[in-house]
N, C-alpha and C positions, 0 to 999 in steps of 0.2 A: 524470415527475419522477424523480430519481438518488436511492437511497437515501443518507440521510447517515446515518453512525453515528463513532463516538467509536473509535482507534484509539490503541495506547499508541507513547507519545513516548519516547524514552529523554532520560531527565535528565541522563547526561553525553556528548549527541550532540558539544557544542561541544570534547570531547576527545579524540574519536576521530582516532586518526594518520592516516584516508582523507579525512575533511571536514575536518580540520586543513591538509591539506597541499592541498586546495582552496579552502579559506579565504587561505592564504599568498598561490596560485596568484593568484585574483580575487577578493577580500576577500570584505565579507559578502553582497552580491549572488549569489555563486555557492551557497551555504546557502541563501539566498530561495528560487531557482531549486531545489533541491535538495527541499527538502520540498512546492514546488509539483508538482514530477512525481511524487513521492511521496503525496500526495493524490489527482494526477488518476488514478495505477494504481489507488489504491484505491477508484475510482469505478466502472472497466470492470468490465463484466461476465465478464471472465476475465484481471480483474487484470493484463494487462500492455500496451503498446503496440507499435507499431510505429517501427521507424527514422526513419520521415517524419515522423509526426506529433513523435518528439520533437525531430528539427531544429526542427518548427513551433514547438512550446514554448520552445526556446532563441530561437529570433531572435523570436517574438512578447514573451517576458518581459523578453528584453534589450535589446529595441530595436535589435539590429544588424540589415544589409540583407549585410553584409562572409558569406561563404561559407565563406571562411578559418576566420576566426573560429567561426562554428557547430561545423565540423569542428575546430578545435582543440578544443574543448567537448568533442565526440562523445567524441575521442583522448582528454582525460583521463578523463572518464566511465569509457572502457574499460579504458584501463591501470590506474587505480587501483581499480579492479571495483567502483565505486558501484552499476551497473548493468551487466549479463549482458548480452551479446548473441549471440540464437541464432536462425537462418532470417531477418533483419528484423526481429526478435521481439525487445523490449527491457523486461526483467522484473529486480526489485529482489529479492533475498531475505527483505531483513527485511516485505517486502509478502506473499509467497507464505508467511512464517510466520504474519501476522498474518491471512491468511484460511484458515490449518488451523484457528488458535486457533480465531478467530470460526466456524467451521465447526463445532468441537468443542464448541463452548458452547453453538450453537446447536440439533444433535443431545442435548445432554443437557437443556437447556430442554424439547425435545421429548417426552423419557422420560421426565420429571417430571411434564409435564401428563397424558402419558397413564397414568403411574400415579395418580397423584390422582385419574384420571376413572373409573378402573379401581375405585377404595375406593370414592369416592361411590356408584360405582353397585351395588357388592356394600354395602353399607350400607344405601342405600335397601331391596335385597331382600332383607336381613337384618330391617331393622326392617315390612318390609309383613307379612313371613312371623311375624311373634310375635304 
């Protein structure tokens, strides 16, 4: 089972000049699409996909079979750098920031417990030794 966890949204996503101008491009269908590959990065285990699979994404969410079509998708994707493409390799920024975050929160959760485990336990041999 895929870990699911809670990732921040920006509030004025629907204003950005990049999703704006993809919006115009293929209405609100192309936002659908957009935050669905944006979930699915944020499922992988190394955060990003492949070229292939995200043609899969485009013609399986859009229902087209048209090749054309995926690849114009691809072309805007790239030119308006919603998504990086590097080796096959198809990675989002604001994705690779939110698993430093989550990264960093998750390293300092860790320093907390082990300080807390660190008192209790000089506590306990504080109050056995009295």
């Amino acid at each position: 089972m895929k870990e699911s966890f809670y990732f921040p949204h920006d509030n004025d996503a629907h204003s950005d000049p990049k999703l704006m101008w993809l919006l115009m491009w293929m209405w609100l269908a192309a936002i659908g699409l957009y935050w669905i590959i944006i979930e699915i990065m944020h499922q992988q285990e190394d955060w990003i996909i492949n070229e292939e699979q995200l043609k899969d994404y485009i013609q399986f969410y859009w229902m087209k079979e048209n090749s054309t079509f995926v690849e114009d998708v691809l072309n805007k994707f790239r030119t308006l750098e919603i998504f990086y493409f590097k080796n096959w390799k198809v990675y989002s920024k604001r994705v690779l920031k939110n698993k430093e975050f989550r990264n960093d929160l998750r390293e300092k959760r860790s320093n907390a417990w082990k300080m807390s485990a660190e008192k209790r336990t000089k506590e306990r041999k504080d109050s056995t030794n009295d």
